[in-house]
CHARMM internal coordinates of N, CA and C (Angstrom, degrees):
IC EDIT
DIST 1 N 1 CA 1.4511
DIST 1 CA 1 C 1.5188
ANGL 1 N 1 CA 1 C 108.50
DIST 1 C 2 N 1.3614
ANGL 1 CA 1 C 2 N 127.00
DIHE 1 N 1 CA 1 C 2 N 125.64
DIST 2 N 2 CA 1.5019
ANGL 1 C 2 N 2 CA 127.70
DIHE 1 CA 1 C 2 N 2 CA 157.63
DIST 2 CA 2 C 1.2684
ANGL 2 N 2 CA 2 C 128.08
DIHE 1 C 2 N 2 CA 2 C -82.67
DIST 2 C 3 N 1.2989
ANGL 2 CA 2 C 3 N 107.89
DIHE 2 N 2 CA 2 C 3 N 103.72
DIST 3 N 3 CA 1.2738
ANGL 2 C 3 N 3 CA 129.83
DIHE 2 CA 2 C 3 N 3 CA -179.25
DIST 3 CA 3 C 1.6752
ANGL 3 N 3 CA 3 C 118.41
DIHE 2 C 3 N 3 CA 3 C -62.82
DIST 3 C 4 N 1.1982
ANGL 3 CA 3 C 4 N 103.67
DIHE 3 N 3 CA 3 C 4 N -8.77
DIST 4 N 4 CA 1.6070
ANGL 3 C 4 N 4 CA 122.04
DIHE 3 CA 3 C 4 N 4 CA -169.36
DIST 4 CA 4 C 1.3815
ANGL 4 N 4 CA 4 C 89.02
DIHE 3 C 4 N 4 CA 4 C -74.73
DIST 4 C 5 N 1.2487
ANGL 4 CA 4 C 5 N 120.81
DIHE 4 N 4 CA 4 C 5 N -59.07
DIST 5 N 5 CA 1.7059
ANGL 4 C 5 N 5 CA 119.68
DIHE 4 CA 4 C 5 N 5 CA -154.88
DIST 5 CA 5 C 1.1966
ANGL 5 N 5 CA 5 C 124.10
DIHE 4 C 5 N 5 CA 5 C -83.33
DIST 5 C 6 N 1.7845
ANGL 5 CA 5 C 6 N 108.77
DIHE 5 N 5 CA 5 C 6 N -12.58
DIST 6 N 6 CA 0.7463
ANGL 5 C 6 N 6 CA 135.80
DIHE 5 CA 5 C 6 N 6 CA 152.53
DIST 6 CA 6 C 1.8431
ANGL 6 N 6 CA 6 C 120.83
DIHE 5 C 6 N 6 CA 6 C -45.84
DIST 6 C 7 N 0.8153
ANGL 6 CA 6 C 7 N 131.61
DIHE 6 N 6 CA 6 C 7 N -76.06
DIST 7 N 7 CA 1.2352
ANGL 6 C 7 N 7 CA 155.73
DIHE 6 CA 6 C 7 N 7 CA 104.80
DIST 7 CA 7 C 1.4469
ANGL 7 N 7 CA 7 C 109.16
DIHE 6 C 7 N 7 CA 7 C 28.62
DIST 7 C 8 N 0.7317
ANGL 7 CA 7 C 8 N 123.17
DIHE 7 N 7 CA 7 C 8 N -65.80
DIST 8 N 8 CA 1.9224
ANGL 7 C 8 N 8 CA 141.92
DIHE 7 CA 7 C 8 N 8 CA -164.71
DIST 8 CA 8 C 2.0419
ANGL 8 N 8 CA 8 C 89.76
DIHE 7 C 8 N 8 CA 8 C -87.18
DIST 8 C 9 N 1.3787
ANGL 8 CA 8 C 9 N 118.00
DIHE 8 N 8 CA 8 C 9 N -52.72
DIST 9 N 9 CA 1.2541
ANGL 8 C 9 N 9 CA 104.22
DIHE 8 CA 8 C 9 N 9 CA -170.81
DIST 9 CA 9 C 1.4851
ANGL 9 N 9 CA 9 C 113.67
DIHE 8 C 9 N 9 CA 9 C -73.92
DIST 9 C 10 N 1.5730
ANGL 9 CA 9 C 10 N 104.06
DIHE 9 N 9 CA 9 C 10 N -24.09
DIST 10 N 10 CA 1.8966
ANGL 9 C 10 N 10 CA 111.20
DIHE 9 CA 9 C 10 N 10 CA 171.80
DIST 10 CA 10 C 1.5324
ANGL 10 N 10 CA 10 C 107.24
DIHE 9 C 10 N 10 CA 10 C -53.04
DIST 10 C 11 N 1.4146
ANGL 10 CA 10 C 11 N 111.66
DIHE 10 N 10 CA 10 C 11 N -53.58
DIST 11 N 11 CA 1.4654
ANGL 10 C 11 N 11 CA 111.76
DIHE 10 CA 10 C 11 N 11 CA -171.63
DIST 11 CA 11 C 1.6152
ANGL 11 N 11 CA 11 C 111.29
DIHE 10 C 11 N 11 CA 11 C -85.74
DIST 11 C 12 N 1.3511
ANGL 11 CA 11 C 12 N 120.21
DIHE 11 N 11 CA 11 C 12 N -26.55
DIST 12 N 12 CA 1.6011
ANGL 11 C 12 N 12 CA 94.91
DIHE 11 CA 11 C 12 N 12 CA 143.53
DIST 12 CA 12 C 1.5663
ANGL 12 N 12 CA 12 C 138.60
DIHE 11 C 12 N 12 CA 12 C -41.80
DIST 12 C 13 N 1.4557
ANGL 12 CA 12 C 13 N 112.47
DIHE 12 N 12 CA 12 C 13 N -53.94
DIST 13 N 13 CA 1.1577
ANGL 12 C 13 N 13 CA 106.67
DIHE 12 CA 12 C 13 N 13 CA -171.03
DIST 13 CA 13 C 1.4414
ANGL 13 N 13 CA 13 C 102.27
DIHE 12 C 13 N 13 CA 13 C -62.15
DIST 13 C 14 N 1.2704
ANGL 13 CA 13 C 14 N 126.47
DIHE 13 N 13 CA 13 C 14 N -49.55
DIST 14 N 14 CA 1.4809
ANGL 13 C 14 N 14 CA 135.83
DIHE 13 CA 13 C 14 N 14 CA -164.27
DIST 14 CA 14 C 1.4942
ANGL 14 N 14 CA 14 C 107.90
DIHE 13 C 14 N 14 CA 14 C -70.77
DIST 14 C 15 N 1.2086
ANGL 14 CA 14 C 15 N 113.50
DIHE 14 N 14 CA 14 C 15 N -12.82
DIST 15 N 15 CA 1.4129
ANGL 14 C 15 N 15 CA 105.44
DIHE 14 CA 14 C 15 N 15 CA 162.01
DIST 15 CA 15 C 1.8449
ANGL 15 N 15 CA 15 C 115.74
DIHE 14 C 15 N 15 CA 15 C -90.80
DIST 15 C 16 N 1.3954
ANGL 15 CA 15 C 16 N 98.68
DIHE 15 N 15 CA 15 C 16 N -18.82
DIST 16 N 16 CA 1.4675
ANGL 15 C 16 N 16 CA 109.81
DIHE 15 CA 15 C 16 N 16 CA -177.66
DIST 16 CA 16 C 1.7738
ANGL 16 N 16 CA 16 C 112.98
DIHE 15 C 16 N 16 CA 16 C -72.55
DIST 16 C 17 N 1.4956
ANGL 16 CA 16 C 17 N 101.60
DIHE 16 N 16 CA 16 C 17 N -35.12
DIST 17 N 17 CA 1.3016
ANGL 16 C 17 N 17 CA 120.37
DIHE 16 CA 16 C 17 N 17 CA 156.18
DIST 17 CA 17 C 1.7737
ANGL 17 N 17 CA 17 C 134.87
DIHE 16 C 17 N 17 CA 17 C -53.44
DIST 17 C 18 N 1.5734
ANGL 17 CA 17 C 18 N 98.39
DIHE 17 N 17 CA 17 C 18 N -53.54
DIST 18 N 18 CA 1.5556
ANGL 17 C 18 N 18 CA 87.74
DIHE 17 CA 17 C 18 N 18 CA 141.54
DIST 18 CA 18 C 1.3642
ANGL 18 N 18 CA 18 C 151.80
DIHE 17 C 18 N 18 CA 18 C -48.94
DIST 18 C 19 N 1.4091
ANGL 18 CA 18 C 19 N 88.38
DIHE 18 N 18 CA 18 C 19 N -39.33
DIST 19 N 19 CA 1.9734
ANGL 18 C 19 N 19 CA 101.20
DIHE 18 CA 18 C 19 N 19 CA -170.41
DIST 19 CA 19 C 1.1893
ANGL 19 N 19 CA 19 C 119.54
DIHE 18 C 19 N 19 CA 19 C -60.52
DIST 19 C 20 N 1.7584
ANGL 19 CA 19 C 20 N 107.35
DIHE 19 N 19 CA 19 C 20 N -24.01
DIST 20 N 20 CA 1.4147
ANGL 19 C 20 N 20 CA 116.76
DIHE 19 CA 19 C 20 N 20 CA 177.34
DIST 20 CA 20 C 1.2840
ANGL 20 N 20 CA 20 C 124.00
DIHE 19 C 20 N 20 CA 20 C -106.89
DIST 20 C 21 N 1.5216
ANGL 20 CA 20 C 21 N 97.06
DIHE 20 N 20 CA 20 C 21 N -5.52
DIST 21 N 21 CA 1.6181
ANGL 20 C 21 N 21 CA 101.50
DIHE 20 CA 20 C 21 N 21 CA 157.13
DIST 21 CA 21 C 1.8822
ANGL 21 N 21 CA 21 C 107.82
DIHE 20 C 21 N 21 CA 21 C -67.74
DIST 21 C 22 N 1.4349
ANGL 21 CA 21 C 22 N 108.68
DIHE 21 N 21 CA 21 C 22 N -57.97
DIST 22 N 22 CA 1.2140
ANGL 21 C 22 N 22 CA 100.34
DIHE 21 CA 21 C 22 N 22 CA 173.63
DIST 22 CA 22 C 1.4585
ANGL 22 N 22 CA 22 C 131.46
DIHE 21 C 22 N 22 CA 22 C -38.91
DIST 22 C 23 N 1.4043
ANGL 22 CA 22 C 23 N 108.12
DIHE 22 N 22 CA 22 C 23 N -51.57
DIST 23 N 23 CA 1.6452
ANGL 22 C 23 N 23 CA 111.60
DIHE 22 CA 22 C 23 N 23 CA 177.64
DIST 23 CA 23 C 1.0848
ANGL 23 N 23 CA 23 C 101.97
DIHE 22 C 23 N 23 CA 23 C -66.61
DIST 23 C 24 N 1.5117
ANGL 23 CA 23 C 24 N 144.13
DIHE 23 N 23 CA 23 C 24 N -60.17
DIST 24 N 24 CA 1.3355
ANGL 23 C 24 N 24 CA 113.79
DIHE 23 CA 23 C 24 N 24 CA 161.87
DIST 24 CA 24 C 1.3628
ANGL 24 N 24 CA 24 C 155.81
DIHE 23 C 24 N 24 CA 24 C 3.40
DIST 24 C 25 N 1.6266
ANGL 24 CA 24 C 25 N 88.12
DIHE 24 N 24 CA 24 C 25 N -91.85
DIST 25 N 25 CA 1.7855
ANGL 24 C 25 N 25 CA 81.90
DIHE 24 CA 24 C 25 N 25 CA 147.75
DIST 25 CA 25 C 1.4443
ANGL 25 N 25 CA 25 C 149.41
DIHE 24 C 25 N 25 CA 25 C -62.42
DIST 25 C 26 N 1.5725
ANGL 25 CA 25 C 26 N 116.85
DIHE 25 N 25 CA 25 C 26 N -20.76
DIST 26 N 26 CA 1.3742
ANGL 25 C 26 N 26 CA 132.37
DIHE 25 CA 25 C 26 N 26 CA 163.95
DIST 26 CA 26 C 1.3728
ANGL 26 N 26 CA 26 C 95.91
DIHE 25 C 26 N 26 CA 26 C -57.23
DIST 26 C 27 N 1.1522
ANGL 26 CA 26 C 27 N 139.89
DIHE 26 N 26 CA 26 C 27 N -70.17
DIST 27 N 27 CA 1.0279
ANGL 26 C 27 N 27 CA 150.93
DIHE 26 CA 26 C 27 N 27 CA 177.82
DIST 27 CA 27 C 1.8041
ANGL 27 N 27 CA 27 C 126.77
DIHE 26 C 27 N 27 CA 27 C -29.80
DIST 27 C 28 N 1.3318
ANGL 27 CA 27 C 28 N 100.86
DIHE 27 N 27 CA 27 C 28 N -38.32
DIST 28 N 28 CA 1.4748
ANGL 27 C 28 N 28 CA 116.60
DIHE 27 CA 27 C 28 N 28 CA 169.31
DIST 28 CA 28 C 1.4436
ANGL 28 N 28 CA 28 C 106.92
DIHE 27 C 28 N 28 CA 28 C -100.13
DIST 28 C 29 N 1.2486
ANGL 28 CA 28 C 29 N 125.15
DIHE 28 N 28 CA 28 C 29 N -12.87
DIST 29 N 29 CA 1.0847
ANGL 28 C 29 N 29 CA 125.25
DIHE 28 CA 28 C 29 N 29 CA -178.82
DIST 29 CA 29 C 2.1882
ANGL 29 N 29 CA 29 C 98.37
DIHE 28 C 29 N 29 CA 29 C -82.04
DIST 29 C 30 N 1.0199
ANGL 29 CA 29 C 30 N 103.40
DIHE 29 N 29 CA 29 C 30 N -47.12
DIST 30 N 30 CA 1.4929
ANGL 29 C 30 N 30 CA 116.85
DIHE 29 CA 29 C 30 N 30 CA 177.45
DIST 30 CA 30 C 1.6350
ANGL 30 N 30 CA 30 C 104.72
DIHE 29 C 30 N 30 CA 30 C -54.22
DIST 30 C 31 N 1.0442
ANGL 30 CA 30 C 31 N 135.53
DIHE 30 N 30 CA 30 C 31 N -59.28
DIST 31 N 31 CA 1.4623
ANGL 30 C 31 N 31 CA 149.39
DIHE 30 CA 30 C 31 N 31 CA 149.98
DIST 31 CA 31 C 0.7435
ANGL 31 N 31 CA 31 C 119.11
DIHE 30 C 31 N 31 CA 31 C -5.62
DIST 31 C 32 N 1.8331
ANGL 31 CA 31 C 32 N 119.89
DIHE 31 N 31 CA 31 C 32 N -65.23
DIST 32 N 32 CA 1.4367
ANGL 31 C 32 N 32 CA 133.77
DIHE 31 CA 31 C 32 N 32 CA 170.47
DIST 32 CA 32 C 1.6987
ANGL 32 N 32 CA 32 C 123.56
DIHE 31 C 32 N 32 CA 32 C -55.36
DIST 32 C 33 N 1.3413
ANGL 32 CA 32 C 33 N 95.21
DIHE 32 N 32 CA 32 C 33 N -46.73
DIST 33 N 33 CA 1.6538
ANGL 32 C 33 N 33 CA 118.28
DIHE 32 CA 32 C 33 N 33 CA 173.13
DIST 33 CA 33 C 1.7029
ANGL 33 N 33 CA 33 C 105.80
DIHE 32 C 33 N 33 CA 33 C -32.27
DIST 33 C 34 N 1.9218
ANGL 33 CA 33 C 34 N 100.03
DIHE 33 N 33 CA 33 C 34 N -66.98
DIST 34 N 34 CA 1.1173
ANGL 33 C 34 N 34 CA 105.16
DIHE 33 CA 33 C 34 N 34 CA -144.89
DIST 34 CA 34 C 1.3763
ANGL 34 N 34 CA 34 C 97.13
DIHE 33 C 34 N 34 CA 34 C -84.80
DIST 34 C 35 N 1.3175
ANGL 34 CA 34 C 35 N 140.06
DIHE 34 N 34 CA 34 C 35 N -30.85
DIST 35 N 35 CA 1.2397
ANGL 34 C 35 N 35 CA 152.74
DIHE 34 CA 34 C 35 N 35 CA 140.97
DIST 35 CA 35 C 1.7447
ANGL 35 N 35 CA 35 C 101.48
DIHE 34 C 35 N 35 CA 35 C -6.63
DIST 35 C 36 N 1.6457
ANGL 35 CA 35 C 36 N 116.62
DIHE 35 N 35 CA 35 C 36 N -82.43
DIST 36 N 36 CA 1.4204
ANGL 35 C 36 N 36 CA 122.40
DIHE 35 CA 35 C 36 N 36 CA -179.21
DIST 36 CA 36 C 1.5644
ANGL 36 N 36 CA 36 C 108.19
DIHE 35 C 36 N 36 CA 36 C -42.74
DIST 36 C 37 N 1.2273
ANGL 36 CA 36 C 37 N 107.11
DIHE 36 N 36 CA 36 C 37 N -58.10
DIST 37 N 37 CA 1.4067
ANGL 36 C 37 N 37 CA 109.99
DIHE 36 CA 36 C 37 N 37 CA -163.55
DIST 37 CA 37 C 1.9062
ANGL 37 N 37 CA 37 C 120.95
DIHE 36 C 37 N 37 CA 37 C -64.59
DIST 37 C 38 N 1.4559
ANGL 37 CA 37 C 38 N 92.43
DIHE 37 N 37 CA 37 C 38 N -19.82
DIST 38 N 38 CA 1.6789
ANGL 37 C 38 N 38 CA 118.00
DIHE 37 CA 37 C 38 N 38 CA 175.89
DIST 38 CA 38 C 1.8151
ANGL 38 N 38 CA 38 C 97.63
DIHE 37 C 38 N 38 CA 38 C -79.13
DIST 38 C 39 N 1.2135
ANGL 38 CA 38 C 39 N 131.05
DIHE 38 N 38 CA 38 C 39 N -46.60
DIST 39 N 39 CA 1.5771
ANGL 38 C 39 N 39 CA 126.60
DIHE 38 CA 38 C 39 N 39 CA 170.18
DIST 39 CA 39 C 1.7839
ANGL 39 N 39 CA 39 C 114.81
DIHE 38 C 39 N 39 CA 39 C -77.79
DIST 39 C 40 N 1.3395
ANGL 39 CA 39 C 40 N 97.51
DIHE 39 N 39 CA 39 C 40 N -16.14
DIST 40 N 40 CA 1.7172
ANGL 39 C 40 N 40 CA 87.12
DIHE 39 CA 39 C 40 N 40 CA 161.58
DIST 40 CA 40 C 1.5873
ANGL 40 N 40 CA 40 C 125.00
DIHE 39 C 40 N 40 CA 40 C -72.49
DIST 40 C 41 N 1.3337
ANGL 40 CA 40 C 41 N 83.69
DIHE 40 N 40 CA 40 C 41 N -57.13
DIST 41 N 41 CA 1.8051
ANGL 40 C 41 N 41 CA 103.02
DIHE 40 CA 40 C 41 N 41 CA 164.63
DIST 41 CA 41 C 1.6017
ANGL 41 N 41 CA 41 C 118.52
DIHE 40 C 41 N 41 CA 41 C -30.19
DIST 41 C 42 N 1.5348
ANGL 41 CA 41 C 42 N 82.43
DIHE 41 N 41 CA 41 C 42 N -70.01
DIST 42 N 42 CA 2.0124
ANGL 41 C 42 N 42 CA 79.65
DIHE 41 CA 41 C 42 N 42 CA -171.79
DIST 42 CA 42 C 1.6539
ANGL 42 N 42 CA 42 C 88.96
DIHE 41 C 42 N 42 CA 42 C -91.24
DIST 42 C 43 N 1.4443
ANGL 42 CA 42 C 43 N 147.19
DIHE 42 N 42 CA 42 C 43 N 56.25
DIST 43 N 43 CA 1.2949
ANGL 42 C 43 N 43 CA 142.43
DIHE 42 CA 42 C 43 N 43 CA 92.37
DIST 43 CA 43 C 1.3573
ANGL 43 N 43 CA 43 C 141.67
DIHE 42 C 43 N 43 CA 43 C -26.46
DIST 43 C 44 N 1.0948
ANGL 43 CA 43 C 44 N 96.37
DIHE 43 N 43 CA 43 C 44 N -58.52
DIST 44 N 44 CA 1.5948
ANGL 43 C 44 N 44 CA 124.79
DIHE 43 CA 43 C 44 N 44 CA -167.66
DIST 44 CA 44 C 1.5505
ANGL 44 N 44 CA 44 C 109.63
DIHE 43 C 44 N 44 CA 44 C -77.97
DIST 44 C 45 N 1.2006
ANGL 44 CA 44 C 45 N 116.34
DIHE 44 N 44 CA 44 C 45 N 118.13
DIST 45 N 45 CA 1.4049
ANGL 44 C 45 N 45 CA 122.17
DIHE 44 CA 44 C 45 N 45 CA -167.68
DIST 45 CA 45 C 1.4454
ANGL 45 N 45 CA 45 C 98.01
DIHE 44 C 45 N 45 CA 45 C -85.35
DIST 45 C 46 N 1.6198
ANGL 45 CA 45 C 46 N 105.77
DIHE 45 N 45 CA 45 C 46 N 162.63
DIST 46 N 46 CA 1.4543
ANGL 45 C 46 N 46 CA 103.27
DIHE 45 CA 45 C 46 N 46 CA -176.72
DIST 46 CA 46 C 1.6839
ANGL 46 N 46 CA 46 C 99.43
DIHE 45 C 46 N 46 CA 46 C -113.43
DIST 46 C 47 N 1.2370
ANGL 46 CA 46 C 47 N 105.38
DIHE 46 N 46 CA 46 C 47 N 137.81
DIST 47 N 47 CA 1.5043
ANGL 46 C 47 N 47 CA 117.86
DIHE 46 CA 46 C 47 N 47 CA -167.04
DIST 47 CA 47 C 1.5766
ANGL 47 N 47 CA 47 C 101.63
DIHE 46 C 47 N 47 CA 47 C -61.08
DIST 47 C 48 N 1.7091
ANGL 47 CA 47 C 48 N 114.74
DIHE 47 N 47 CA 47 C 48 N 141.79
DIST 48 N 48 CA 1.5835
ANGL 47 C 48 N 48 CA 98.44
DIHE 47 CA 47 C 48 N 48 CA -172.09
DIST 48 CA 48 C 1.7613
ANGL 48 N 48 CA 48 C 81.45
DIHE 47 C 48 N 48 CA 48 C -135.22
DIST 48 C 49 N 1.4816
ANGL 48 CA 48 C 49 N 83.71
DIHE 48 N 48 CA 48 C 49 N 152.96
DIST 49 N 49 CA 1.5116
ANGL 48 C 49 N 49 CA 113.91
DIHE 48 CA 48 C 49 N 49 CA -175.60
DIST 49 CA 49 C 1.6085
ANGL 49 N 49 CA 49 C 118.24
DIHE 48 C 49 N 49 CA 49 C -27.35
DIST 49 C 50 N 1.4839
ANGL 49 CA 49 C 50 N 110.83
DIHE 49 N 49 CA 49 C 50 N -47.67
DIST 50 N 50 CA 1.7798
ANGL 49 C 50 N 50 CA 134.34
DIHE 49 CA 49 C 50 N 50 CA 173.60
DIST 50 CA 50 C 1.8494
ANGL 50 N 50 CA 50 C 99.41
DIHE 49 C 50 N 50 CA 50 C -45.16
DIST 50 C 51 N 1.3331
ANGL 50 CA 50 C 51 N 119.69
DIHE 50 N 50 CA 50 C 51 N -34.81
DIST 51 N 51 CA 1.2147
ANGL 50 C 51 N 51 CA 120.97
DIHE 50 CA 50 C 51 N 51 CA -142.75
DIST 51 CA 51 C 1.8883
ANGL 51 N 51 CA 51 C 101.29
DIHE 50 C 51 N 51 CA 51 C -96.36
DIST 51 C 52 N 1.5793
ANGL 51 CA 51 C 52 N 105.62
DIHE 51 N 51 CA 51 C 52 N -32.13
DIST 52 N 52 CA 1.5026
ANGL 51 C 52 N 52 CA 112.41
DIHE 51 CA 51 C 52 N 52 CA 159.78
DIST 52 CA 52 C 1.4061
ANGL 52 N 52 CA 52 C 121.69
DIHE 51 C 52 N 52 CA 52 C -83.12
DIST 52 C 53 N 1.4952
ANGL 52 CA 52 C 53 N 104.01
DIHE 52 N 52 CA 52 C 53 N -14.99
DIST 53 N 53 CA 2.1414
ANGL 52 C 53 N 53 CA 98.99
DIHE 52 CA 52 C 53 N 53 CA 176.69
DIST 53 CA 53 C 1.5807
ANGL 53 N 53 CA 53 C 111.72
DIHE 52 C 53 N 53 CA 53 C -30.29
DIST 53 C 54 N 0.9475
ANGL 53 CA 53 C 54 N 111.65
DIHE 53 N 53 CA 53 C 54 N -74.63
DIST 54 N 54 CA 1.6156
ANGL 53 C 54 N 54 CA 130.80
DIHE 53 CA 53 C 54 N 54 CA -173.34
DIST 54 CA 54 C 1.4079
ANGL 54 N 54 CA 54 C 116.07
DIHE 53 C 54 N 54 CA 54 C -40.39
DIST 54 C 55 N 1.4096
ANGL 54 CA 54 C 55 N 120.52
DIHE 54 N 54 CA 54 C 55 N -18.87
DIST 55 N 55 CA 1.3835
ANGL 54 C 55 N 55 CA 121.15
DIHE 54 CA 54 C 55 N 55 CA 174.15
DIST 55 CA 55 C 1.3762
ANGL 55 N 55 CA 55 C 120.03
DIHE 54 C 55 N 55 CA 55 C -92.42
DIST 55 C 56 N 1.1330
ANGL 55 CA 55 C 56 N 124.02
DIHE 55 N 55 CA 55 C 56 N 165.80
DIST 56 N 56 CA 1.7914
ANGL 55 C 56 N 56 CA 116.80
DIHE 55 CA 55 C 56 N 56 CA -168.57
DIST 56 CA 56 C 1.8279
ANGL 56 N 56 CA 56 C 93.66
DIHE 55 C 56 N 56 CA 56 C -99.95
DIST 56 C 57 N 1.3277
ANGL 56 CA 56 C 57 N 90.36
DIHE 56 N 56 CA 56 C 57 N 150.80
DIST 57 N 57 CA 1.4070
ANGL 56 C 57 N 57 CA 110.50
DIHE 56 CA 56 C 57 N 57 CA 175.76
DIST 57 CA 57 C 1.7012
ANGL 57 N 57 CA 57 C 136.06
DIHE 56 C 57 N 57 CA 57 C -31.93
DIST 57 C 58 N 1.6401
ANGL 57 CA 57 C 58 N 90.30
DIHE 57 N 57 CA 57 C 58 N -60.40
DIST 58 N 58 CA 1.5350
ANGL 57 C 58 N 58 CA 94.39
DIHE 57 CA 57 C 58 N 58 CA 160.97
DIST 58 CA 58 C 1.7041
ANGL 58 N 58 CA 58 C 147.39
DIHE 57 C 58 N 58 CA 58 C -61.13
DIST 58 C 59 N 1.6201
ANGL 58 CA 58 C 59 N 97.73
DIHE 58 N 58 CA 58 C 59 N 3.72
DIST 59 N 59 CA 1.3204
ANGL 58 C 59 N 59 CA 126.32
DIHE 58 CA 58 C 59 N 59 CA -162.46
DIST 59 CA 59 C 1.4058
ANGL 59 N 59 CA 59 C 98.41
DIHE 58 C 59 N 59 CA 59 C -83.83
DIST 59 C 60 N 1.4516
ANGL 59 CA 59 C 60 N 135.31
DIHE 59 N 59 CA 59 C 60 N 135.37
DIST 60 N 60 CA 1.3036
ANGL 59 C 60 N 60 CA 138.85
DIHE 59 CA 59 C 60 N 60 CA -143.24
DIST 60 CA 60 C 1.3240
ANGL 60 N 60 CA 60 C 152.55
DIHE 59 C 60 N 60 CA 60 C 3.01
DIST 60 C 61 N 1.0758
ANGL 60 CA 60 C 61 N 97.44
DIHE 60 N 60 CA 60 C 61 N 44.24
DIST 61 N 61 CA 1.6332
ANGL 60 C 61 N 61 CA 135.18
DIHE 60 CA 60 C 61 N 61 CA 159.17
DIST 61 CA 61 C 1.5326
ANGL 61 N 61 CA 61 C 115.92
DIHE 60 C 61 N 61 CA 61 C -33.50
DIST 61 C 62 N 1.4434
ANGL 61 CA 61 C 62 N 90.65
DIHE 61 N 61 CA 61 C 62 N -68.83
DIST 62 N 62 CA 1.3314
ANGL 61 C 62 N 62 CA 121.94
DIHE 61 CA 61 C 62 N 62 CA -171.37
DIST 62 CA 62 C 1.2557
ANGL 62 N 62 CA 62 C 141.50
DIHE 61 C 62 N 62 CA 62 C -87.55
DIST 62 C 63 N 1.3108
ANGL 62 CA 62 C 63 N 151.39
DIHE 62 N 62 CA 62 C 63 N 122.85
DIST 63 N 63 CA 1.2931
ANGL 62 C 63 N 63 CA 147.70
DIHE 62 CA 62 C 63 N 63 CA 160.55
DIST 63 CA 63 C 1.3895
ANGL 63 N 63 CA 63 C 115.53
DIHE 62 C 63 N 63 CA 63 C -63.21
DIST 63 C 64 N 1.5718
ANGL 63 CA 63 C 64 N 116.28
DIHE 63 N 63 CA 63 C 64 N 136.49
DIST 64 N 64 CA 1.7742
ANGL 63 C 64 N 64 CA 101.22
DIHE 63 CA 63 C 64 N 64 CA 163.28
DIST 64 CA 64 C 1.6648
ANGL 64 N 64 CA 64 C 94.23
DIHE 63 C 64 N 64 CA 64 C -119.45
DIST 64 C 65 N 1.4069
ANGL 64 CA 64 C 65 N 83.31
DIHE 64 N 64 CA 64 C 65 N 121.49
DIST 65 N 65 CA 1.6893
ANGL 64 C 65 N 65 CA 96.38
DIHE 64 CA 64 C 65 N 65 CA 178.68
DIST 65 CA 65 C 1.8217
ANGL 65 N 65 CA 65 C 111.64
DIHE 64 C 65 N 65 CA 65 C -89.57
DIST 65 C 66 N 0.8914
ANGL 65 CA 65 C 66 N 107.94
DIHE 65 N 65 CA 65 C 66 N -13.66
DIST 66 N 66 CA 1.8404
ANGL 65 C 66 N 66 CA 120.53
DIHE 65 CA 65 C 66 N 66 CA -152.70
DIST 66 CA 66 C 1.7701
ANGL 66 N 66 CA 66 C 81.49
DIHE 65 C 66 N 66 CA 66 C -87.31
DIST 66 C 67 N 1.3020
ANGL 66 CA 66 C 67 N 138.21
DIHE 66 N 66 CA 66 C 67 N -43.26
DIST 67 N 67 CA 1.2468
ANGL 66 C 67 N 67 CA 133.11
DIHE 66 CA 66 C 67 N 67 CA -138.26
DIST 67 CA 67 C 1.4571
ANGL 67 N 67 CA 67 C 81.32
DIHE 66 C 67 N 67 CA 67 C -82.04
END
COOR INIT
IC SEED 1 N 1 CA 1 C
IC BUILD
């Protein structure tokens, strides 16, 4: 009997066992991400018309490229 291959197929599986521990967690880790980044998003208020009244007209018009 070869005990070698024996051996070699144990630490396959057990490495095969890791791999999906890893993706796993990448995986929940990705989850979390998009989760945060989905409550940042709808954070951010969207600027409404009332909120520029007060400024004068010519006020972002323009680019200054030179600076």
């Amino acid at each position: 009997m070869d005990i070698s291959s024996a051996s070699s197929v144990s630490a396959l599986s057990g490495q095969s066992a890791g791999t999906s521990v890893e993706n796993e967690v990448l995986r929940k880790a990705q989850e979390i991400q998009a989760k945060s980044a989905a409550a940042l998003i709808n954070s951010v208020t969207q600027p409404t018309k009332s909120s520029s009244v007060n400024l004068p007209s010519h006020l972002g018009q323009n680019i200054n490229t030179s600076a």
